[in-house]
C-alpha positions in Angstrom: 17.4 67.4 -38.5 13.9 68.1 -38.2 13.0 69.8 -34.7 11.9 67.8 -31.7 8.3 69.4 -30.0 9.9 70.0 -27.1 12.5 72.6 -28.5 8.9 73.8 -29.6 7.0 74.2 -26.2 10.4 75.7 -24.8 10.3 78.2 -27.5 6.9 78.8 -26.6 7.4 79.6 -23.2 10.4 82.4 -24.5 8.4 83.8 -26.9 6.4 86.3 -24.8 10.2 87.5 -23.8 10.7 88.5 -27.5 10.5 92.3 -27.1 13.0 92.6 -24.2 15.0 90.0 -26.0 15.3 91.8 -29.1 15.9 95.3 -27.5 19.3 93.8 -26.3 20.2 93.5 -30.0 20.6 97.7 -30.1 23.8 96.8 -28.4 26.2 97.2 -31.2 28.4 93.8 -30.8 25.7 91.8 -29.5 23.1 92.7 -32.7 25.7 92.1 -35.1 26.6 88.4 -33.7 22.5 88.2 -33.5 22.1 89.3 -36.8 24.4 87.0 -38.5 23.5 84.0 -36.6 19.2 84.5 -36.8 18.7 87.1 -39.6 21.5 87.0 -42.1 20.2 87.5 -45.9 16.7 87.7 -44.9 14.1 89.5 -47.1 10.1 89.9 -46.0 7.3 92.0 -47.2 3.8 92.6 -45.9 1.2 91.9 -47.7 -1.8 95.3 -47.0 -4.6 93.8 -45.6 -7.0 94.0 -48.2 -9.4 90.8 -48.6 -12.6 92.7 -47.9 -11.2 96.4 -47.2 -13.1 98.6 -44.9 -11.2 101.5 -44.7 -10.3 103.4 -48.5 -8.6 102.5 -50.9 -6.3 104.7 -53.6 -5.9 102.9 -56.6 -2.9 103.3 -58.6 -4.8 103.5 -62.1 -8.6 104.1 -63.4 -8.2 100.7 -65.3 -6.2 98.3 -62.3 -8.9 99.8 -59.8 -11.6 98.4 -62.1 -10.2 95.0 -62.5 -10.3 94.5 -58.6 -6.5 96.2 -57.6 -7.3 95.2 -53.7 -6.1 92.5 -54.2 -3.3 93.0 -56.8 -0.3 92.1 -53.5 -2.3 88.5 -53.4 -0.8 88.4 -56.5 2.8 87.6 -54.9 1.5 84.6 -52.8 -0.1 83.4 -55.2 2.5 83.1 -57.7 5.0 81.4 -55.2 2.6 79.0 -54.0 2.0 78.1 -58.1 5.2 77.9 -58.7 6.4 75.8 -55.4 7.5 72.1 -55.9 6.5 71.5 -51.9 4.1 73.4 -49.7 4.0 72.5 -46.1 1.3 73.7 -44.1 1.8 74.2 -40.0 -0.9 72.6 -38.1 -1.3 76.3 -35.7 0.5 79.2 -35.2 2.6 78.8 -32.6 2.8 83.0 -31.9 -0.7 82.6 -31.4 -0.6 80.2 -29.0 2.4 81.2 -27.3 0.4 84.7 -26.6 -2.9 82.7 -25.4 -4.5 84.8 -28.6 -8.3 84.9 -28.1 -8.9 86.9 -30.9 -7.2 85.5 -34.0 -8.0 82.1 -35.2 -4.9 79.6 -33.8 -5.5 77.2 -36.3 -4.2 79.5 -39.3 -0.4 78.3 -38.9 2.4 79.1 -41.3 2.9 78.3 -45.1 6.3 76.8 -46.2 7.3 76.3 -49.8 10.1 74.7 -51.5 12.3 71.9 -51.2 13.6 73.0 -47.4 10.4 72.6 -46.1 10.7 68.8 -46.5 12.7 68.6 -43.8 10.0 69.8 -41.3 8.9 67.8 -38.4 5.5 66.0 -39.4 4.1 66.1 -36.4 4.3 70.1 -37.1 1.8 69.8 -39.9 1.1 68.2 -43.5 2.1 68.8 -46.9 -0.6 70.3 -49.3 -1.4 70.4 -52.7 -1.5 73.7 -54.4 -5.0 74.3 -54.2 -5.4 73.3 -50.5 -2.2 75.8 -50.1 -4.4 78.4 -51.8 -7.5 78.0 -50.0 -5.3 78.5 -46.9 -4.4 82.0 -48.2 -7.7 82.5 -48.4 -9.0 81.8 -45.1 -6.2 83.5 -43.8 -7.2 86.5 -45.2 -10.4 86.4 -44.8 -9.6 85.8 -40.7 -8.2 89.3 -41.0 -5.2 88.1 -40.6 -1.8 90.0 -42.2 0.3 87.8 -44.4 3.8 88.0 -44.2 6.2 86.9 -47.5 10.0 85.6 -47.9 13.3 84.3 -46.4 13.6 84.3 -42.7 16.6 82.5 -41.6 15.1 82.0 -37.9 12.6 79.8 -39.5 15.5 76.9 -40.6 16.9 77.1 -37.2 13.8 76.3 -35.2 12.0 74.0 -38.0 15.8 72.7 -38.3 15.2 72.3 -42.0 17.1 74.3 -44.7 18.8 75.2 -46.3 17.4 79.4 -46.5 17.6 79.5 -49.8 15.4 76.8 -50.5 12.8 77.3 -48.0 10.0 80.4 -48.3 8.3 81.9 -45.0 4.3 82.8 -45.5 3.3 83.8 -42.3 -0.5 84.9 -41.4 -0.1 87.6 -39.2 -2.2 89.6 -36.1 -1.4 92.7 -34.5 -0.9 91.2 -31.0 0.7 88.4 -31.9 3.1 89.1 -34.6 6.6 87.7 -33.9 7.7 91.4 -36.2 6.3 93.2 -33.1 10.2 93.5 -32.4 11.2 95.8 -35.4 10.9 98.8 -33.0 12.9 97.2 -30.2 15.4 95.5 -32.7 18.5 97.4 -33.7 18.0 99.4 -36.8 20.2 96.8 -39.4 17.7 93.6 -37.9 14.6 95.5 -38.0 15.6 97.1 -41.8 15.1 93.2 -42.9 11.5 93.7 -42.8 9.9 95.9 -45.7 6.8 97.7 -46.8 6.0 97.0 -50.5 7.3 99.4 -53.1 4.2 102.0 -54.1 2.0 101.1 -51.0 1.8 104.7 -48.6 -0.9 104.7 -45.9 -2.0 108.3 -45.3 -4.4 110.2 -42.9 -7.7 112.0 -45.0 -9.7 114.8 -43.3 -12.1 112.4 -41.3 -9.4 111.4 -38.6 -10.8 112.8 -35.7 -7.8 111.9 -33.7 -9.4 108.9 -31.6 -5.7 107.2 -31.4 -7.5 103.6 -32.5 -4.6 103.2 -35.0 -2.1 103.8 -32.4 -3.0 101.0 -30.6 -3.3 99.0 -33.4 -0.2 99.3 -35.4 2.1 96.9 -34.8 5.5 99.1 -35.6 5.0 102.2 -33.4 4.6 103.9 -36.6 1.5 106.4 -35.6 1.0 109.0 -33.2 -1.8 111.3 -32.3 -0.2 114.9 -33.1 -2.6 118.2 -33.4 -5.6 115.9 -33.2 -4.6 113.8 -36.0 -3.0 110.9 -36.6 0.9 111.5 -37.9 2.0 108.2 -40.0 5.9 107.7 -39.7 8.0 106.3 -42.3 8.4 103.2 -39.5 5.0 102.3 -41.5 5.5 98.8 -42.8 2.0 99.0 -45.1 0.0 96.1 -43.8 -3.4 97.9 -43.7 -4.5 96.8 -40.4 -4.3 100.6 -39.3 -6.7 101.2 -42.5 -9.1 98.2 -42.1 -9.8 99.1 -38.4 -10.1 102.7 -38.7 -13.9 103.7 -37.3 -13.9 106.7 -39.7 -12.6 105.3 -43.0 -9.8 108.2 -41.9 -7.0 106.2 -43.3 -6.7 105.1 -47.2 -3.8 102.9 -48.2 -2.3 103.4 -51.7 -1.2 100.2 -53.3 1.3 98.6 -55.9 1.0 99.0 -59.0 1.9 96.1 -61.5 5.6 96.9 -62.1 6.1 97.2 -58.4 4.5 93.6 -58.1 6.7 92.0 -60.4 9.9 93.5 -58.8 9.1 92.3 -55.6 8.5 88.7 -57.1 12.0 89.0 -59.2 14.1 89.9 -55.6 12.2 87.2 -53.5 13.1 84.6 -56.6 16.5 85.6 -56.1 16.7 85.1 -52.4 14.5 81.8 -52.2 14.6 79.3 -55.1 10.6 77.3 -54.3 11.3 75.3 -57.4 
């Protein structure tokens, strides 16, 4: 049953709440009832931040940095959104809104692909054809905006479509707004559902002058200032925005190769089937 706006504006109005909501979930009962009910068999990668990169970045190989490897994670979007038999664009984010964002562009909602998307309140947005679907991958990129890849059960429940594995989350994501914000505040198991590509490592080069701009900027709590340098924690989910934003160029971001590509694309076929 597709989702009636109001359930929408209510969730709106919680949304803000989601960090204190989601630090409850360290409570060991609690998370797991939590977990099973909103997050069960979910699987979502980053995408690094890498449209127009301004910070470095660390190629993998002398021949994929020639043929343009900054944007070799598109690659993963792209192929979903080719190979999808339904793509269902939102008409805004609703994160966005719900955060009064003045920054990030509102309009940029959520891509849906496959069969469960059909099930998704028109009022909500439209279906697309593959090449509109694209050229909203596009603009969301170039918006600076973070895209986000996979199954995410909480999606069926609050679209009320389904079922999970027929329906693919691509979210467009900011630092302020980003409903993942919770992964430090989430109990270790929920916040584990969320991963950094195989192959990508952001690291710190001897230009970092310790100005702490990354700190605020990093969604994950994943940087500190240590020494007068910045100190890049394994809590790193690799979306770039840390690297893009740096003043310096005092952060480079080393990205997938090929092989790492296509494994990602093999586990996210398994969990969601967009045909």
């Amino acid at each position: 049953m597709a989702t009636p706006l109001i359930l929408v504006e209510i969730i709106k109005k919680l949304f803000p709440q989601r960090l204190r909501l989601a630090a409850l979930t360290r409570h060991p009962v609690l998370g797991a009832v939590v977990e099973r009910l909103m997050f069960e068999g979910d699987e979502l990668y980053y995408l690094p931040r890498g449209y127009l990169p301004r910070g470095n970045v660390v190629e993998v190989g002398e021949d994929i940095a020639q043929s343009g490897a900054a944007v070799l994670p598109a690659w993963i979007a792209e192929y979903f959104v080719n190979k999808s038999s339904y793509r269902f664009i939102m008409n805004s984010c609703v994160c966005r809104e719900a955060e009064g964002c003045t920054v990030y562009p509102s309009e940029i909602g959520c891509l849906f692909l496959g069969e469960g998307a059909r099930g998704i309140n028109p009022k909500l947005g439209h279906p697309a054809t593959k090449e509109e679907a694209l050229e909203h991958l596009a603009w969301a990129k170039k918006a600076g905006l973070v895209q986000l890849v996979g199954k995410n059960k909480l999606d069926t429940l609050w679209l009320g479509t389904g079922p999970g594995s027929r329906l693919m989350t691509m979210c467009f994501c900011c630092p302020c707004c980003c409903l993942w914000k919770i992964a430090p505040f989430a109990s270790p198991s929920i916040s584990g559902k969320l991963h950094r590509l195989p192959g990508v490592e952001v690291r710190r080069n001897d230009e970092c002058d310790g100005c702490g701009l990354c700190v605020y900027r990093c969604m994950f709590g994943a940087i500190r200032v240590g020494e007068g340098r910045a100190q890049i924690s394994e809590a790193c989910r690799g979306c770039g925005i840390c690297v893009y934003d740096c003043p310096k160029g005092a952060l480079e971001i080393r990205l997938p190769d090929e092989a790492s590509i296509a494994g990602v694309i093999r586990s996210l076929s398994r969990a969601v089937d967009v045909s």
